[in-house]
C-alpha positions in Angstrom: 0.0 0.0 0.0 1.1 3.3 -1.1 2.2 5.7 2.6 0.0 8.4 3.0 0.0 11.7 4.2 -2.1 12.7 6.9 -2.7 16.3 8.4 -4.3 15.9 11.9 -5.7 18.5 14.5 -5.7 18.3 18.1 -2.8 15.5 17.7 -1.2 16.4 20.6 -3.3 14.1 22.5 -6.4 11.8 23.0 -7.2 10.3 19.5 -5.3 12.5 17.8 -1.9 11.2 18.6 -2.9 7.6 18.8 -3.7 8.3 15.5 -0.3 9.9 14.4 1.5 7.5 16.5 -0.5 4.8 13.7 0.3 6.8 10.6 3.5 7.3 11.3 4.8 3.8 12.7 2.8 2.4 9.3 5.3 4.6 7.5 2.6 7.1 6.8 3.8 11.0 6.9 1.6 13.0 9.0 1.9 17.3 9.3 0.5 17.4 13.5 -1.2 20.4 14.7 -1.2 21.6 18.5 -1.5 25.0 19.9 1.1 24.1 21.5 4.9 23.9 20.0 7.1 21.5 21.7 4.4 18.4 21.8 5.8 15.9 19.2 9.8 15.7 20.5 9.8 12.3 20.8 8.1 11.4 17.6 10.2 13.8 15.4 13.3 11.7 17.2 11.4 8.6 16.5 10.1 9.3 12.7 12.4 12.5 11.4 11.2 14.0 8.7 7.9 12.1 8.2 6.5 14.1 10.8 6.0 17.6 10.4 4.6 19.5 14.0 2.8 22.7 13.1 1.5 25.2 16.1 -1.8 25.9 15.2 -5.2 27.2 16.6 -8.3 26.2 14.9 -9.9 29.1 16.0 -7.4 31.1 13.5 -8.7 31.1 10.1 -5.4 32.4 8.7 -3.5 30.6 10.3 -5.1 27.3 9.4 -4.8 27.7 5.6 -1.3 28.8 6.2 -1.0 25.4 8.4 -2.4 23.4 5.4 -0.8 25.4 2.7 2.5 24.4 4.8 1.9 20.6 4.7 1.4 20.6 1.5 4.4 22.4 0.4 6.0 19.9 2.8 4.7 16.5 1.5 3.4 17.0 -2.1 0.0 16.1 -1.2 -3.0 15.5 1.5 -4.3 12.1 1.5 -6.2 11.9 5.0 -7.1 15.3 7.0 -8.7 14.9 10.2 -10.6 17.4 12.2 -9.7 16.4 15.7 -9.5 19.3 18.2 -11.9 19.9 20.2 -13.0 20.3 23.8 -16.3 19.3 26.2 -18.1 22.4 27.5 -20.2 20.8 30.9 -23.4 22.8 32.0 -26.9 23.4 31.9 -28.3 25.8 28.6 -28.9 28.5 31.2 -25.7 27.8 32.9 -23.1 28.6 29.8 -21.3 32.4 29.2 -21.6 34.1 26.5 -17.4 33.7 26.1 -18.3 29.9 26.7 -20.4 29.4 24.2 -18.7 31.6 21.4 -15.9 29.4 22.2 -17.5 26.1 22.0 -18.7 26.6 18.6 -15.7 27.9 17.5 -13.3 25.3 18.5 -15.6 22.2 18.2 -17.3 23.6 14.7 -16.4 26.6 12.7 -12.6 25.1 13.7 -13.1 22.0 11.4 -14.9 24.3 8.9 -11.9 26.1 8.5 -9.4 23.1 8.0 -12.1 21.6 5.8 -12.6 25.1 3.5 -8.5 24.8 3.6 -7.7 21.1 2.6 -10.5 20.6 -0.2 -8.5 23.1 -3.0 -5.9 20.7 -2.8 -7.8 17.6 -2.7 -9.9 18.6 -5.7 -6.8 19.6 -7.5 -5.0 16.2 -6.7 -8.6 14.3 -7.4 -9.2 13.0 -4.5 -8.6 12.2 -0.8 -10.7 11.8 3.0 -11.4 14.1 5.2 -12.3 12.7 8.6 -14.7 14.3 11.1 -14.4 13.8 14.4 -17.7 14.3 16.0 -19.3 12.2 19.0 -22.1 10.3 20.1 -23.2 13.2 21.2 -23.6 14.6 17.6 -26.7 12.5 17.3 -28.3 12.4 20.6 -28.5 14.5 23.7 -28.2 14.6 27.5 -28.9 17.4 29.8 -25.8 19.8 30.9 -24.1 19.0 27.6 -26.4 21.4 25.3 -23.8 23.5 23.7 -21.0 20.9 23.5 -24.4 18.8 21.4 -25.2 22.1 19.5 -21.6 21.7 18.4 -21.5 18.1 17.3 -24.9 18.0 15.9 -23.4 21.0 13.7 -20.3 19.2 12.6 -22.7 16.2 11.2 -24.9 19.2 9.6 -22.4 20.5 7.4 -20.2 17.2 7.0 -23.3 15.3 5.6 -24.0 17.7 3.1 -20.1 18.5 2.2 -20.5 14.3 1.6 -23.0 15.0 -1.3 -20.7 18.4 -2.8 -17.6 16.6 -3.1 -18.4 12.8 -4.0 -17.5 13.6 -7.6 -14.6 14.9 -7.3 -13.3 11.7 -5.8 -12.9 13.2 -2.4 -14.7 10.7 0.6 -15.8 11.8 4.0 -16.0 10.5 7.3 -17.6 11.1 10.9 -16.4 9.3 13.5 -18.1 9.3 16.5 -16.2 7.9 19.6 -18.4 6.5 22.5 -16.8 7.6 25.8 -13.1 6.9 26.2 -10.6 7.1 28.6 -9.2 10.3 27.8 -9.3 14.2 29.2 -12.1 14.9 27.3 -14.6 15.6 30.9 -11.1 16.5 32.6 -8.1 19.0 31.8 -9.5 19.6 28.6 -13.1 20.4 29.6 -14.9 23.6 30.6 -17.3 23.7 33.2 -19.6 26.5 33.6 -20.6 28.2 36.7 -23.5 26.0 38.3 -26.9 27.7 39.0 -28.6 26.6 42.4 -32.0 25.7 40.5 -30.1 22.7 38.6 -28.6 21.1 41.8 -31.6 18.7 41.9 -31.6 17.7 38.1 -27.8 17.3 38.4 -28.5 14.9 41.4 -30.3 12.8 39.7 -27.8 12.8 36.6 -25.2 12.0 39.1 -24.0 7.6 38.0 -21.3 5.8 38.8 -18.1 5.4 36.5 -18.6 2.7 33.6 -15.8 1.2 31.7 -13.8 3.3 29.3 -12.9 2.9 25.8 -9.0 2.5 25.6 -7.9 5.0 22.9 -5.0 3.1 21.8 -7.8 0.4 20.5 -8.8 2.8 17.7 -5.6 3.0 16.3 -6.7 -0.2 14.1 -10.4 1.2 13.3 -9.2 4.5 11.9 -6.4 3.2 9.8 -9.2 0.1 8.3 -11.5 3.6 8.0 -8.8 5.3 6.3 -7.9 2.0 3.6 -11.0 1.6 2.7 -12.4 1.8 -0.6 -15.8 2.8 0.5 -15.1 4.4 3.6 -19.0 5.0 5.5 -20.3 8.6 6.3 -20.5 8.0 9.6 -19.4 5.2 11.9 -19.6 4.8 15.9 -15.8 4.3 17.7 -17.1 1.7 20.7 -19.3 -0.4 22.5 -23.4 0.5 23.1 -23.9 3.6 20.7 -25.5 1.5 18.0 -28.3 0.0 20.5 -28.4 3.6 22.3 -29.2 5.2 19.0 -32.0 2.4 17.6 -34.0 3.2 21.0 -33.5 7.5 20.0 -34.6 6.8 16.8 -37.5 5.0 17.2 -38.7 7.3 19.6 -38.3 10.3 17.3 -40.3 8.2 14.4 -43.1 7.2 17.0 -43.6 11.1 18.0 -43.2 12.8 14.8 -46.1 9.7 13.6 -48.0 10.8 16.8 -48.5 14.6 16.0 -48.1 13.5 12.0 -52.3 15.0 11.9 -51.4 17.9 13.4 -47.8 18.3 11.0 -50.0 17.5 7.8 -52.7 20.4 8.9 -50.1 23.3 9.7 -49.6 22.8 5.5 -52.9 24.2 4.7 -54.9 23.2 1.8 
């Protein structure tokens, strides 16, 4: 198989660098984004000059197309781009700042827009590639205190589903991966948690459940990179156990309502 080259956000950590630490160790080359710069020392001693660290914020719309523009000049090409960075924002809708929520959205969505607006020029020019969402369970079903870090996800699969249909003939695939929960900082260093409002303490009680068992984020190391290969990669695909039966039960409850008021849907048409 021909090596690839990858750029990946967020790769500092998490999925992100189990995911370089793949690409690279396959022989792949991989340009790896962190806002921070001294993060990849031990894979640039490891893997030289197949790995290219680049300081980047998402948030930096400049900056990003000079990050990809970069890679490129770098490598020749971009065969696999994935959207990775991205942080939890914990609290009730009421709860979460204005700062908070500005943030949220533009890390965990305009962010990937960016990359994505970035990368595709070159992928259309070079006639083809995959670009590689990484959204969340929590892109296609919600929970209470998690309403922005949902509005977020659910945005990501918005605009990723129909950037699917825009780009399918130019060869280029797409792909949203959404990780069940995992064993990594995602509702600890990394998250935000805003200020708690005395009229929640009762829902948040009753929220409250013990710790289950974690996904091991070295374990999808395998599943991206068969992802990745595949000739007909799928437009979305869960990363763990219990999603699938989670999301049957959503879905069938959304069908049974919207069937339930279907009466009262047909008569706000009119005539």
């Amino acid at each position: 198989m021909t090596a690839k080259t990858w750029f990946i956000t967020g790769a500092s950590k998490g999925f992100g660098r189990q995911w370089t630490q793949a690409a690279l160790e396959r022989g792949d080359r991989v340009a790896a984004t962190s806002r921070t710069s001294d993060a990849f020392g031990d894979l640039v001693d490891a893997h030289g000059e197949r790995l290219l660290p680049i300081q980047l914020d998402v948030t930096d719309r400049a900056a990003v197309d000079a990050a990809v523009r970069r890679a490129v000049d770098r490598f020749g090409r971009l065969d696999v781009v994935v959207n990775n960075a991205g942080y939890g924002l914990f609290g009730m809708v009421e709860e979460v700042g204005e700062e908070e929520a500005r943030a949220q959205i533009e890390v965990n969505l305009l962010g990937p827009l960016w990359v994505t607006q970035a990368a595709l020029p070159y992928l259309r020019a070079q006639g083809g590639g995959h670009i590689v969402q990484v959204s969340s369970v929590a892109g296609v079903f919600s929970l209470p205190g998690l309403g922005v870090y949902h509005a977020s996800k659910f945005g990501l699969e918005g605009f990723t589903a129909s950037l699917a249909k825009e780009v399918g003939d130019f060869g280029i695939k797409v792909t949203l991966v959404e990780p069940a929960g995992y064993a990594t900082d995602w509702a600890g260093p990394s998250a935000v948690q805003a200020a708690r409002l005395p009229a929640y303490d009762a829902l948040r009680a009753g929220m409250q459940r013990p710790a289950g068992v974690r996904g091991e984020p070295d374990a999808t190391r395998a599943a991206i990179l068969t992802v990745v290969d595949a000739d007909e990669p799928p437009l979305r695909i869960f990363f763990g156990k219990g999603p699938l039966d989670v999301i049957r039960a959503e879905y069938a409850s959304r069908i049974e309502e919207w069937e339930r008021w279907d009466a009262v849907s047909r008569a706000a048409f009119g005539a």
